[in-house]
N, CA and C of each residue as an Amber inpcrd file, in Angstrom:
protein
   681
   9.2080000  -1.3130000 103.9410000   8.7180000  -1.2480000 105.3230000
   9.6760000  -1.9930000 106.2500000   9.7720000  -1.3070000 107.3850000
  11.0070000  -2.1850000 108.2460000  10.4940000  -2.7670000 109.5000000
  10.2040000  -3.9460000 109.6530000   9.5750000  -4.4440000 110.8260000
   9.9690000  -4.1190000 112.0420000   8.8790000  -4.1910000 113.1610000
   9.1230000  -3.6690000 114.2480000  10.3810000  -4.2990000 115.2170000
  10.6980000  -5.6720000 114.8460000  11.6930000  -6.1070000 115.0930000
  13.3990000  -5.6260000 114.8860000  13.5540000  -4.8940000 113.9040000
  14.4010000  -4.3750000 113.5740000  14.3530000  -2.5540000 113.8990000
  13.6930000  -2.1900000 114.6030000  13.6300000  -1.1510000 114.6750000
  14.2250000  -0.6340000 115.9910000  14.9100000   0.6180000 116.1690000
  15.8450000   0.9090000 117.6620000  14.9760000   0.6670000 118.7460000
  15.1450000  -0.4030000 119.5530000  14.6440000  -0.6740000 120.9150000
  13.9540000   0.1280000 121.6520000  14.2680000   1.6200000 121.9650000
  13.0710000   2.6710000 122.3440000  11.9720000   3.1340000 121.8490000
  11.7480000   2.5060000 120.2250000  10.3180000   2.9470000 119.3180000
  10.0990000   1.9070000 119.0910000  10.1050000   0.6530000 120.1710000
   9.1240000  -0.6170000 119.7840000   8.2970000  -0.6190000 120.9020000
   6.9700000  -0.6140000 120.6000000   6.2430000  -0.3090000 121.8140000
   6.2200000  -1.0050000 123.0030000   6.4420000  -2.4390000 122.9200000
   6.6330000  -2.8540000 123.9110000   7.8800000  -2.6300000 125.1930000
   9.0560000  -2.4780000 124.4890000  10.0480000  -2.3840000 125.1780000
   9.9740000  -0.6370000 125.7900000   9.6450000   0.5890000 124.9450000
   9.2820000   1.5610000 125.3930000   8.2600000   1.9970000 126.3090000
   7.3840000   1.2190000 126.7230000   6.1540000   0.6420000 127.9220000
   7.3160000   0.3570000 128.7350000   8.1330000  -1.0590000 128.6360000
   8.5570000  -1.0210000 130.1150000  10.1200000   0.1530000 130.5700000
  10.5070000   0.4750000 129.5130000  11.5650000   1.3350000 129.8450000
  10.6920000   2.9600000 130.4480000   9.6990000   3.3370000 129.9560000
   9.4750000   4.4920000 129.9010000   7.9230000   4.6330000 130.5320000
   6.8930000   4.0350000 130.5340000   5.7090000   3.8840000 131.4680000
   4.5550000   3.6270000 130.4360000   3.7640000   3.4170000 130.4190000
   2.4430000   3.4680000 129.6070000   1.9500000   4.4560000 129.4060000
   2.6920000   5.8750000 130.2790000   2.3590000   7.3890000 129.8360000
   3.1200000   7.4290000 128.7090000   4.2450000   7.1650000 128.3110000
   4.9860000   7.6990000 127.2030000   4.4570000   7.3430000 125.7070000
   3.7310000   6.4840000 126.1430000   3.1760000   5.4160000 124.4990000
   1.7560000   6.4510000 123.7530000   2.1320000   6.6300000 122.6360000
   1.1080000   7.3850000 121.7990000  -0.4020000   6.0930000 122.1460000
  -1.2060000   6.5480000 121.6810000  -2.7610000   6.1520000 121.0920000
  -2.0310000   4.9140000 120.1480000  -1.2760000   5.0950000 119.3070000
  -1.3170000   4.2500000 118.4540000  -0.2890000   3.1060000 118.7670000
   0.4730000   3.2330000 119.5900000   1.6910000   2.2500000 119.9030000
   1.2480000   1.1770000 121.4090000  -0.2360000   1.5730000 122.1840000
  -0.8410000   1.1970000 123.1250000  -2.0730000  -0.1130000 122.2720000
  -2.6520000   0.1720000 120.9430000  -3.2090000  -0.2600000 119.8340000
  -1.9550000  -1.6600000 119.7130000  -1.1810000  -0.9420000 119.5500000
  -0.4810000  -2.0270000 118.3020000   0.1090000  -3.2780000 119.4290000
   0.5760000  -2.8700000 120.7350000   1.0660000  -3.8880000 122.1060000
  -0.6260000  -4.9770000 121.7730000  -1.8950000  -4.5270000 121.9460000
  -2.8830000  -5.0310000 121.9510000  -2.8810000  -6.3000000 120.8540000
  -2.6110000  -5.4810000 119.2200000  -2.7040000  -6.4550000 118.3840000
  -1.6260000  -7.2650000 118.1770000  -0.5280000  -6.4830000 118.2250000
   0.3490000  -7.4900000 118.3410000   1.0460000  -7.2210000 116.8980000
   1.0020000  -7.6960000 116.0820000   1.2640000  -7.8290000 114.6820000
   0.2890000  -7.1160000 113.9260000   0.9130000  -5.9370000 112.4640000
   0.2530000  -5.6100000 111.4880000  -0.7120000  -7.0550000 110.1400000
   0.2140000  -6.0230000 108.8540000  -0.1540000  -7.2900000 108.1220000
   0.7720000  -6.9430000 107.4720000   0.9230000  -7.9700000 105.7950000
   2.0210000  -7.8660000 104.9300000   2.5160000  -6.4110000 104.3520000
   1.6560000  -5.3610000 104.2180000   2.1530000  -4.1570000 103.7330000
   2.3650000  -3.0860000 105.1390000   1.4160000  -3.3880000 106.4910000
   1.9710000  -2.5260000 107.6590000   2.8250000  -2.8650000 108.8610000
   3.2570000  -2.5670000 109.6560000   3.2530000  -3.0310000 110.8670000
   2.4910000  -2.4580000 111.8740000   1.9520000  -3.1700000 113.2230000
   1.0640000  -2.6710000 113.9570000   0.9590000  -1.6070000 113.9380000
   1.9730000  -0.7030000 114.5130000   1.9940000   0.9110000 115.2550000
   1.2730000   1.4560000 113.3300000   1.8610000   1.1130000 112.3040000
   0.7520000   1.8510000 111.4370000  -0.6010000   1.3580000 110.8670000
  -0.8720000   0.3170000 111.2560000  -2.1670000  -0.4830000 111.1980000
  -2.8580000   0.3320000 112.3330000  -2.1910000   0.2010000 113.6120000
  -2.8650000   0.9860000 114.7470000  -3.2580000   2.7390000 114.1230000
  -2.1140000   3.2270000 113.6390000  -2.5810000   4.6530000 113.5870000
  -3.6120000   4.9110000 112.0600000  -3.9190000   3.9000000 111.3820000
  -5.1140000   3.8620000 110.2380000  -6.2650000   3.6130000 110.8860000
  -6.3750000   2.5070000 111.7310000  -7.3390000   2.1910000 112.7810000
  -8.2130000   3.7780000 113.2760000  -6.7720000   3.9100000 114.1120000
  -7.5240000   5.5540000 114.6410000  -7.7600000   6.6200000 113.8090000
  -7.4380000   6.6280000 112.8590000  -7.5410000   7.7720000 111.5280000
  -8.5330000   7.5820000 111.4800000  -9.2300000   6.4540000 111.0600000
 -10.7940000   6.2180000 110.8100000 -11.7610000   6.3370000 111.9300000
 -11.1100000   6.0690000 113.0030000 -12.0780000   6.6560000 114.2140000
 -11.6910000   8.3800000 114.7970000 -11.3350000   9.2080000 113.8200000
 -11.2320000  10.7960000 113.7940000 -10.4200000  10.4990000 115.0830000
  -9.3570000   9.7500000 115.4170000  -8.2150000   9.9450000 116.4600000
  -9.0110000   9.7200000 117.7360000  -9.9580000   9.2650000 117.7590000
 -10.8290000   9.2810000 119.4000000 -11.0390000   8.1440000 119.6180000
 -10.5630000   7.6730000 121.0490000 -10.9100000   6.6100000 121.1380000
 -12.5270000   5.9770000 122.0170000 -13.2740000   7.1530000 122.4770000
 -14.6910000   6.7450000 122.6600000 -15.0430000   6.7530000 121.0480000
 -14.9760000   7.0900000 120.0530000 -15.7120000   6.6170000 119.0560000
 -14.7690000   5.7070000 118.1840000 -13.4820000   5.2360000 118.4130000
 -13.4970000   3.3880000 118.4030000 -13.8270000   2.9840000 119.2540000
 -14.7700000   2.5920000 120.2220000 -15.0410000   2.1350000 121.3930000
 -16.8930000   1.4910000 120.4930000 -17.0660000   2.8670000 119.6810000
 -18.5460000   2.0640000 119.0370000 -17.7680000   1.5460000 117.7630000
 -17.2530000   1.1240000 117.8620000 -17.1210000  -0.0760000 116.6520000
 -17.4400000  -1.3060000 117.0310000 -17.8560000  -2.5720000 115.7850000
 -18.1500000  -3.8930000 116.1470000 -16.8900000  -4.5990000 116.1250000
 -17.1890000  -5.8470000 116.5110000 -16.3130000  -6.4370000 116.1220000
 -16.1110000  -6.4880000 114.3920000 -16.8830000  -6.4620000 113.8750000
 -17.3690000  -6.9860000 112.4220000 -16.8020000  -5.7830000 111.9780000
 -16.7570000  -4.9960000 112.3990000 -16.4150000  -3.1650000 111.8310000
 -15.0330000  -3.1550000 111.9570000 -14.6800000  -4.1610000 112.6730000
 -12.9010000  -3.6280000 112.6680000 -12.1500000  -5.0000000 111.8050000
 -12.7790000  -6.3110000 111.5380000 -12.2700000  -6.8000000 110.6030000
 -12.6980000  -6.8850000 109.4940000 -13.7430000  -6.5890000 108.7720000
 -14.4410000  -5.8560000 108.0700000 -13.4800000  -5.3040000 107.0690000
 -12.9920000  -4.2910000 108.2760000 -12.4220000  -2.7150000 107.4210000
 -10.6740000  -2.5870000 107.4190000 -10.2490000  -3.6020000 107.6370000
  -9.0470000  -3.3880000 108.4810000  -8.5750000  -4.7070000 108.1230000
  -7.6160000  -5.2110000 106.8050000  -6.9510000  -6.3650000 106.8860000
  -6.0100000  -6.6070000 108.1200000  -5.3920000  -7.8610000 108.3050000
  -4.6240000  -7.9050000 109.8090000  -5.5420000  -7.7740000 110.9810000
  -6.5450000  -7.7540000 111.4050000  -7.6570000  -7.4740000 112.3400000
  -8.7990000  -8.6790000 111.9270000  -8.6620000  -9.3640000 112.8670000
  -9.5320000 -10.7120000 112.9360000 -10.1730000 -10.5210000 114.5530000
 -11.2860000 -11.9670000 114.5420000 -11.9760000 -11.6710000 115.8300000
 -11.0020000 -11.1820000 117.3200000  -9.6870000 -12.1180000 117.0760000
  -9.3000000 -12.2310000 118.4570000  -8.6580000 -10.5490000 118.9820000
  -7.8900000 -10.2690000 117.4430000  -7.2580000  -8.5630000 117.8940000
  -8.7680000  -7.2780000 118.2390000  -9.6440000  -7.6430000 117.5150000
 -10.6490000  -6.5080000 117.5610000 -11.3830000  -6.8180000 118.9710000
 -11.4490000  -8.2850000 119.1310000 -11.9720000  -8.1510000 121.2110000
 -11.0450000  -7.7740000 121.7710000  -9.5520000  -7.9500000 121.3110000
  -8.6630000  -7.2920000 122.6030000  -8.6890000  -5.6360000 122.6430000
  -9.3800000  -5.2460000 121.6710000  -9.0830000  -3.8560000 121.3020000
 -10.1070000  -3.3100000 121.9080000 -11.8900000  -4.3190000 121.5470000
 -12.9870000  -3.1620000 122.5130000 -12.8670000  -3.6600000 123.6250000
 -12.1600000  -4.1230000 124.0710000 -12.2820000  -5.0250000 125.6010000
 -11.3450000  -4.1960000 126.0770000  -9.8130000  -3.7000000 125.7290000
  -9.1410000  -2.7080000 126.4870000  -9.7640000  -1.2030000 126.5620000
 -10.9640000  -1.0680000 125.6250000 -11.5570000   0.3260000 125.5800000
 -12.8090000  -0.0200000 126.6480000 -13.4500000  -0.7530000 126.6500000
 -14.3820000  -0.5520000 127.5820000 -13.6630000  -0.5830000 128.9530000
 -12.5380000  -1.3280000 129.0970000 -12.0490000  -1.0290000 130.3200000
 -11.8450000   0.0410000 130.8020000 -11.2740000   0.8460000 129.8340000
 -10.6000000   2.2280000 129.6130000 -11.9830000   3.1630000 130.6900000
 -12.9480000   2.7990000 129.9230000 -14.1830000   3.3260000 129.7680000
 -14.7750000   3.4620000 131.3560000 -15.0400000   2.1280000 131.7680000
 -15.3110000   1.6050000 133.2740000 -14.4670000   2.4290000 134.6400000
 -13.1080000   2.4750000 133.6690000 -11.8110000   2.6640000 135.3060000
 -12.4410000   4.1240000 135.3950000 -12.7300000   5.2510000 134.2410000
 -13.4930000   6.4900000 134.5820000 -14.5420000   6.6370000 135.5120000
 -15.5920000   5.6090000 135.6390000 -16.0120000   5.8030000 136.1890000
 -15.9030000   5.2100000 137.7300000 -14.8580000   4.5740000 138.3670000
 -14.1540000   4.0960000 139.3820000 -13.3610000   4.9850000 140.1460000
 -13.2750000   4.6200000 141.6210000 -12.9830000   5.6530000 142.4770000
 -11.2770000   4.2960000 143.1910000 -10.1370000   4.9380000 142.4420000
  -9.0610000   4.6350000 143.3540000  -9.1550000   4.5080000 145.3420000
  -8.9820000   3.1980000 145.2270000  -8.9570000   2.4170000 146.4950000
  -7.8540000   3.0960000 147.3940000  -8.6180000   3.3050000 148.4690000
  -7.6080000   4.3200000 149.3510000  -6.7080000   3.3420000 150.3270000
  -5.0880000   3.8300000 149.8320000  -3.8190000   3.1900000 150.4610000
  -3.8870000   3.1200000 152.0030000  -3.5570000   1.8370000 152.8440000
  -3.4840000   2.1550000 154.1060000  -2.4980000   3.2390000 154.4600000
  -2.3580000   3.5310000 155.7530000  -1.1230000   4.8430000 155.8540000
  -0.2010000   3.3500000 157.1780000   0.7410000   3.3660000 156.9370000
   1.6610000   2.7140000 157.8350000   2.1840000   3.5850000 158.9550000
   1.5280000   4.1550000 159.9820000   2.3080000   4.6320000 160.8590000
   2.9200000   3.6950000 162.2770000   2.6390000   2.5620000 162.4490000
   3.5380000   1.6130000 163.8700000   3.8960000   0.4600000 163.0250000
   4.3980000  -0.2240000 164.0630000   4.8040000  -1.5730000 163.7700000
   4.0480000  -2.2500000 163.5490000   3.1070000  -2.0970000 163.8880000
   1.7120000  -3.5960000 164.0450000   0.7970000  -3.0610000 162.5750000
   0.7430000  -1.7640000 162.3770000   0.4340000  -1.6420000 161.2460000
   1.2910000  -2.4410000 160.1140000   2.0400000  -2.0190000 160.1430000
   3.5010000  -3.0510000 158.9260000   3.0570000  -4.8370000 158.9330000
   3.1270000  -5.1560000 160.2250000   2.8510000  -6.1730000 160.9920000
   1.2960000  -7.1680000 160.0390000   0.5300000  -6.0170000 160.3450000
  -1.1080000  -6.2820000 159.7810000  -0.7330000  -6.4640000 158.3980000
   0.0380000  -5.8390000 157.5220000  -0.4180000  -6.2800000 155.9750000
   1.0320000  -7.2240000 155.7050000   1.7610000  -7.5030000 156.5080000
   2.8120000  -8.3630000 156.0630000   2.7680000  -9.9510000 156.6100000
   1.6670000 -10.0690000 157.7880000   1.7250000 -11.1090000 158.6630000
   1.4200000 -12.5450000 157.7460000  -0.1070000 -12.0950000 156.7760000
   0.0640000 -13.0790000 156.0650000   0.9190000 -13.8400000 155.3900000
   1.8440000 -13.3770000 154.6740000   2.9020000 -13.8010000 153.5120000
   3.9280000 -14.2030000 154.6040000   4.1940000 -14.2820000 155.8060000
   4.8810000 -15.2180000 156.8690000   5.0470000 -16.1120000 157.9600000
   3.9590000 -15.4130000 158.3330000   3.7500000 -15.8750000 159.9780000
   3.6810000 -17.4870000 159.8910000   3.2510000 -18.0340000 159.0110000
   3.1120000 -19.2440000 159.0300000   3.7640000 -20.5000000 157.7290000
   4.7360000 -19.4720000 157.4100000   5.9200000 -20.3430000 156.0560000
   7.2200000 -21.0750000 157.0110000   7.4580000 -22.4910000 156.9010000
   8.1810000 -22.9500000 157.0710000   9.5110000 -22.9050000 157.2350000
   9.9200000 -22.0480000 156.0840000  10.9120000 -21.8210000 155.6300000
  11.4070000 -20.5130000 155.5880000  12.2280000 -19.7000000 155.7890000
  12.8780000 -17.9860000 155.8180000  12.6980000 -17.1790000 154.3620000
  11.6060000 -16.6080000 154.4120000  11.3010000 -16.0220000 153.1790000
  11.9250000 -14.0000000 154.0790000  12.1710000 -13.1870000 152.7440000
  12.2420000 -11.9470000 152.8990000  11.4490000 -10.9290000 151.9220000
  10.6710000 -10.4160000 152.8110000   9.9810000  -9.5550000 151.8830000
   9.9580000  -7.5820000 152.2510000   9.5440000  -7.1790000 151.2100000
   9.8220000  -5.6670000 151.6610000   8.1830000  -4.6940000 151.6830000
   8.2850000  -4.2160000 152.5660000   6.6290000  -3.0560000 152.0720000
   7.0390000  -2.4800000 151.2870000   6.8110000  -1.1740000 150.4280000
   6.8650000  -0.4180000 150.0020000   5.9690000   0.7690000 150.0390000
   6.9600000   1.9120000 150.2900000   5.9150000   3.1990000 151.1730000
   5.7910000   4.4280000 150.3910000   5.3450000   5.4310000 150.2180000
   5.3420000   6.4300000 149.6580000   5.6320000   7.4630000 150.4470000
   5.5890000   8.7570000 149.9060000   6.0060000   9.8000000 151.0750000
   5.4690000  10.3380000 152.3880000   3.7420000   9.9590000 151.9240000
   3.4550000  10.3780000 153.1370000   3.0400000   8.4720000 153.9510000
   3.8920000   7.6420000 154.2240000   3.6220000   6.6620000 154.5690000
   2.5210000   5.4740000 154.2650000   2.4040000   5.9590000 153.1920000
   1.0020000   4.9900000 152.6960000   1.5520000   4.0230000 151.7940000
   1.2750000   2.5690000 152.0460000   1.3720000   1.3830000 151.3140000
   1.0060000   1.4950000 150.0330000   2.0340000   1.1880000 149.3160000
   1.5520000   0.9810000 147.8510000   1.8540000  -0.9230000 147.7900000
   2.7200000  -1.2200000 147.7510000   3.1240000  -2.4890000 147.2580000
   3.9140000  -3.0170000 148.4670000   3.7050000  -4.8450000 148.0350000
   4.6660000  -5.3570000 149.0840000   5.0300000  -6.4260000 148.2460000
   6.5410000  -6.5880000 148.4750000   7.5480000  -7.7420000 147.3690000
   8.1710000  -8.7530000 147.8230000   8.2100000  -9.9990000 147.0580000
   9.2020000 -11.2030000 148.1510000  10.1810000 -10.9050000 147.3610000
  11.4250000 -10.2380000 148.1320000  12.5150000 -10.5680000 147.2480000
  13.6300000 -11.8530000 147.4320000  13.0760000 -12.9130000 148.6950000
  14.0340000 -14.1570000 148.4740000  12.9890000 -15.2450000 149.3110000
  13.2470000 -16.5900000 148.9010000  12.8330000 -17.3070000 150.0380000
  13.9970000 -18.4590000 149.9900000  13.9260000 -19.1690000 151.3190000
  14.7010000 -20.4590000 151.6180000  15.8140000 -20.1330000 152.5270000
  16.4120000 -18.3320000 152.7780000  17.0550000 -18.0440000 153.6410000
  17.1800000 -16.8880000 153.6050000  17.8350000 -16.0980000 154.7280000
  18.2820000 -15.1790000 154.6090000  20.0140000 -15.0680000 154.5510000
  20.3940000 -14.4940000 153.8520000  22.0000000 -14.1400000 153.5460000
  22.4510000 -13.0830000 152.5810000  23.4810000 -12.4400000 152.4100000
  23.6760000 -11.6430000 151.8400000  23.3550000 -12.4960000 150.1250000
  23.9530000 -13.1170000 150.4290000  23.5200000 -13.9920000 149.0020000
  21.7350000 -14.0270000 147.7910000  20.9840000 -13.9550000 148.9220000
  19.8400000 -13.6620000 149.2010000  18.9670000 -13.0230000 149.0610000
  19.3390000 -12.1060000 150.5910000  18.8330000 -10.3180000 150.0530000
  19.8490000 -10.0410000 149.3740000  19.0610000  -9.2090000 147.9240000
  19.3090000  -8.6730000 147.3440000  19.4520000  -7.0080000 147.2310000
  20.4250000  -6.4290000 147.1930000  20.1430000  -5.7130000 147.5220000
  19.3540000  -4.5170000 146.1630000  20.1960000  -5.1480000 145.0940000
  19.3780000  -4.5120000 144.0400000  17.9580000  -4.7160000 143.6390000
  17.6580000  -5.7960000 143.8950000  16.3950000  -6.3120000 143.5150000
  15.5170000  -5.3190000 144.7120000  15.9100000  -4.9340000 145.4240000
  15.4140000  -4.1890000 147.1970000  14.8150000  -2.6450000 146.3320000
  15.9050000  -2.0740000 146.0150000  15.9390000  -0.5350000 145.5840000
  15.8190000  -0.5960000 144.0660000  15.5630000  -1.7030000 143.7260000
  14.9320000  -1.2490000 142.0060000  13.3100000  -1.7550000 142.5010000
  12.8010000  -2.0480000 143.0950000  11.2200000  -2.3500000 143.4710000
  11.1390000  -1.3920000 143.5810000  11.8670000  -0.8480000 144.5030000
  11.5130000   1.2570000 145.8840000  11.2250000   2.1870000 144.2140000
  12.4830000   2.1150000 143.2810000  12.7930000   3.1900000 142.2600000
  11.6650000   3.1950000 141.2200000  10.7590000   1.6290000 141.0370000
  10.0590000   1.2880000 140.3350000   8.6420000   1.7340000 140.5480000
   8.6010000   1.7780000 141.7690000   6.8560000   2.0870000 142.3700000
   7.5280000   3.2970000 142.9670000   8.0680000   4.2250000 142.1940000
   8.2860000   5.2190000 143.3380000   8.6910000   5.5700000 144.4370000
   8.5190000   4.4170000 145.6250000   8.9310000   4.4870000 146.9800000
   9.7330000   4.9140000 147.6710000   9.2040000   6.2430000 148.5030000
  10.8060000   6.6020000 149.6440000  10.9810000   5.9530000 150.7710000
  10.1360000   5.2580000 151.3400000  10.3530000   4.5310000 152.2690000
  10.4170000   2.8280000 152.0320000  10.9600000   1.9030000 152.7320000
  10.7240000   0.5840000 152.7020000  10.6000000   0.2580000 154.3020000
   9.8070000  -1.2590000 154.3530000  10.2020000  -1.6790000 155.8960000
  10.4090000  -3.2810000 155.3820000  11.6250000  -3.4090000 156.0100000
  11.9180000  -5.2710000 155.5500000  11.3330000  -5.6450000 156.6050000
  11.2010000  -7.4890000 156.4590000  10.0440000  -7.9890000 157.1740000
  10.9950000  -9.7090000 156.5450000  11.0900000 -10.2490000 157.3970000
  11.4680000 -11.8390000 157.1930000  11.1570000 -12.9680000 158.5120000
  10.6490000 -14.1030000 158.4950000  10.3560000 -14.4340000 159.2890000
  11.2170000 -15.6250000 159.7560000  11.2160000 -15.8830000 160.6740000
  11.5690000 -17.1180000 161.6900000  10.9600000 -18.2920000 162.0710000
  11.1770000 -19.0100000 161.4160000  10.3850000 -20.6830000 161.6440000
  10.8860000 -21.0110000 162.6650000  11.9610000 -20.8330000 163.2230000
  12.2370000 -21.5220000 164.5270000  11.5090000 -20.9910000 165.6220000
  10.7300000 -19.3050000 165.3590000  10.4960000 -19.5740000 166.8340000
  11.0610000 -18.0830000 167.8600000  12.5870000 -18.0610000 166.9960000
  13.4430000 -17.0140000 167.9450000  12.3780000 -15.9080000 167.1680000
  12.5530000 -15.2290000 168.0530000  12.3830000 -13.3320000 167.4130000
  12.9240000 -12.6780000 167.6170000  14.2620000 -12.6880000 168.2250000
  15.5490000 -11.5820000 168.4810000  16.3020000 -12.0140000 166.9960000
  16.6860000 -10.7860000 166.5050000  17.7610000 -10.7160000 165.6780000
  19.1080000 -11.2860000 165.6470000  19.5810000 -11.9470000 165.0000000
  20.5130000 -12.4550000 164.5970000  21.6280000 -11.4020000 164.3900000
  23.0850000 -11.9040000 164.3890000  23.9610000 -10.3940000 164.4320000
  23.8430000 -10.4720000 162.7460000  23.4250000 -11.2730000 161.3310000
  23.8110000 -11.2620000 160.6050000  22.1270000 -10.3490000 160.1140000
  21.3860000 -10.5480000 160.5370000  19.9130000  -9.7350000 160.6370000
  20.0200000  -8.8590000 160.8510000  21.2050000  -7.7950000 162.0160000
  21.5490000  -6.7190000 162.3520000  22.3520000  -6.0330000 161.2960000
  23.8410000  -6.9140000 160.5050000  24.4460000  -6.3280000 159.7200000
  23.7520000  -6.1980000 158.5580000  22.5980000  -7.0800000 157.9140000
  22.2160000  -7.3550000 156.4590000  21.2560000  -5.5750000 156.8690000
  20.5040000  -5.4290000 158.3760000  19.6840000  -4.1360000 158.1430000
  20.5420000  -3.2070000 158.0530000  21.3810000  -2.8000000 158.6080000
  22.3170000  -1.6090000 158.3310000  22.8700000  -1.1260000 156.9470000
  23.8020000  -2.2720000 156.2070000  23.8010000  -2.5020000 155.3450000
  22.8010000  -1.7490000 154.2000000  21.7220000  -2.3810000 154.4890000
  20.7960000  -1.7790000 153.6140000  20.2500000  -0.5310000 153.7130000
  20.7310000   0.1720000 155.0810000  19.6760000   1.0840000 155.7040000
  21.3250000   2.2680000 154.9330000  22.7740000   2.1650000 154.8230000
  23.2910000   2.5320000 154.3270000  23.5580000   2.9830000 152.8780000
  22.7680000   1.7140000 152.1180000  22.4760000   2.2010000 150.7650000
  21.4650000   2.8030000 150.4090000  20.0640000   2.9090000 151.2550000
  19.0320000   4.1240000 151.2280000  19.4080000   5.2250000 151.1880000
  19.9120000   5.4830000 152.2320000  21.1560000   6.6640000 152.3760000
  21.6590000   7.3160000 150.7150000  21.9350000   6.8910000 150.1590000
  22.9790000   6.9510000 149.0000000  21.6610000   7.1820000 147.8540000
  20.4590000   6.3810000 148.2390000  19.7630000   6.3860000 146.5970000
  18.2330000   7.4200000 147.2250000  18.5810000   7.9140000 148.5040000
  17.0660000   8.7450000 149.6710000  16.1100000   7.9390000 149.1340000
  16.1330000   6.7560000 149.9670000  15.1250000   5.5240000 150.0720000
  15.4680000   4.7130000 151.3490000  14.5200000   5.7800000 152.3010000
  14.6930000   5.2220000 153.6970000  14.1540000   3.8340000 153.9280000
  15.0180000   3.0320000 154.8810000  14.6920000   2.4970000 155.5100000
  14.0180000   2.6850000 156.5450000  12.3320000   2.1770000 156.9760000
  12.0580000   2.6900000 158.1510000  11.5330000   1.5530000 159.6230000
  12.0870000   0.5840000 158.9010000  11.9590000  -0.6910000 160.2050000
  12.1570000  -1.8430000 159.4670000  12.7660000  -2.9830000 160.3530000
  13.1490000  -4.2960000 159.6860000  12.1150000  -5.2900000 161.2410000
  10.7920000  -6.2400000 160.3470000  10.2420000  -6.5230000 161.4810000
  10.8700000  -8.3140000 160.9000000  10.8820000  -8.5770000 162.5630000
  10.9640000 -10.6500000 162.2600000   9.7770000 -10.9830000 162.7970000
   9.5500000 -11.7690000 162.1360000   8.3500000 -12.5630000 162.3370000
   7.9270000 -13.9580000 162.5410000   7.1340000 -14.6900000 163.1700000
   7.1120000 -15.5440000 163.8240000   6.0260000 -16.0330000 164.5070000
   5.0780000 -16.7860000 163.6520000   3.6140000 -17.5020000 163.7860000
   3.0990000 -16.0350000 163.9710000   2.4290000 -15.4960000 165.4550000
   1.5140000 -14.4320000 165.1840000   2.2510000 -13.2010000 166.3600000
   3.3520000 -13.5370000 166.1460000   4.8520000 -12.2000000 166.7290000
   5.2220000 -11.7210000 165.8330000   6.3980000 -10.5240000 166.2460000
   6.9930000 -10.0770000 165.5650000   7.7140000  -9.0700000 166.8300000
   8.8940000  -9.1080000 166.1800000   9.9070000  -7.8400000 166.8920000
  10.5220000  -6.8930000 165.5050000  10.5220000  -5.9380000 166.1900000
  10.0810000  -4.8210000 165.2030000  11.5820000  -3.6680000 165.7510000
  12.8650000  -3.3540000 164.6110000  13.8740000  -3.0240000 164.7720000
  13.7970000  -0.9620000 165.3180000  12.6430000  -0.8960000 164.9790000
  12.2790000   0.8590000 164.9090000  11.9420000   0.9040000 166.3300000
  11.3800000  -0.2810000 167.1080000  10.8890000   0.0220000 168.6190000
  11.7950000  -0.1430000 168.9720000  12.5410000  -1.0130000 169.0550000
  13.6630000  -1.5310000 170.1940000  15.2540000  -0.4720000 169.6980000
  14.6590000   0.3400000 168.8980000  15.4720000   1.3840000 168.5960000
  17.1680000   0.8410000 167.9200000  17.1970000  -0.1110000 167.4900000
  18.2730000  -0.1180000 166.9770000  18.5240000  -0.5080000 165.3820000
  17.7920000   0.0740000 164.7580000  17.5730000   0.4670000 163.5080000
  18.9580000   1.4470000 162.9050000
């Protein structure tokens, strides 16, 4: 048997989750991330797929198993792996019957403004953070990608467009704030947006406004049109 450690980096479940999504992972390699470790004659992913053999491959009927039923029957399976196991199935179970929380849609500045104001308006110090938009303008995520200044050093620009590539995102709006006070752009605030609004360009991951911010202001690069 060859442990999962030694095995090519794309068929270890964990690393194939983050390279490839939690869609790509069988029934049994989603099992084995849970337990973690087989035992002396398996490793998880085939501990996991005996597991499900015995539950006829379905996972509402491992879902009625006990705890007692899965270490019981199943060397390598003690209390702590068999709660992580009905505890990720009843979740499983619950999110079915749950209704996905509807995304704001970002269409102005003050919208951007409204879900970014918190994470600045009132930090001391020059933090930069990004929205993240989808196609038809609706917020999915928002990221700090620096604090303590702004500089090319700073923003990043990869860390910028692997968030966008990661959640999908065609749009972004940067957002960094000003402890001092000013809310006009800086010429290095002007070159760092272009800059970036140039490599969207290149990967079609628009830029669609860079706002500064400042206690309960903001100037916003899409109005004053020089975006």
């Amino acid at each position: 048997m060859i442990p999962i450690t030694l095995w090519a980096e794309e068929d270890r479940p964990r690393e194939k989750l983050e390279q490839k999504g939690a869609a790509a992972l069988s029934d049994a390699e989603l099992v084995a991330i849970l337990i973690g470790t087989g035992n002396k004659n398996e490793t998880a992913v085939e501990l996991s797929k005996r597991i499900l053999n015995e539950a006829r491959n379905n996972l509402v009927e491992l879902s009625r198993y006990t705890i007692n039923d899965l270490t019981s029957q199943f060397k390598g399976i003690g209390d702590a792996k068999a709660i992580s196991i009905l505890a990720a199935l009843e979740l499983g179970l619950r999110m079915r019957g749950s209704q996905a929380l509807e995304k704001p849609k970002v269409i102005t500045s003050h919208d951007a403004f409204l879900l970014i104001s918190e994470n600045l308006s009132l930090i001391p110090y020059e933090n930069f953070w990004v929205l993240l938009l989808n196609h038809a303008n609706k917020f999915i995520k928002k990221v700090c990608i620096s604090e303590g200044g702004l500089s090319f050093s700073t923003v990043c620009t990869k860390k910028i467009f692997s968030a966008a590539i990661e959640n999908k995102a065609t749009g972004i709006i940067l957002a960094h704030n000003h402890p001092s006070g000013q809310l006009y752009p800086s010429k290095e605030d002007i070159l760092i947006t272009q800059k970036l609004k140039e490599a969207g360009v290149l990967l079609d991951v628009r830029i669609l406004d860079h706002l500064i911010i400042s206690d309960n202001l903001y100037f916003s690069f899409a109005d004053e049109g020089i975006l």
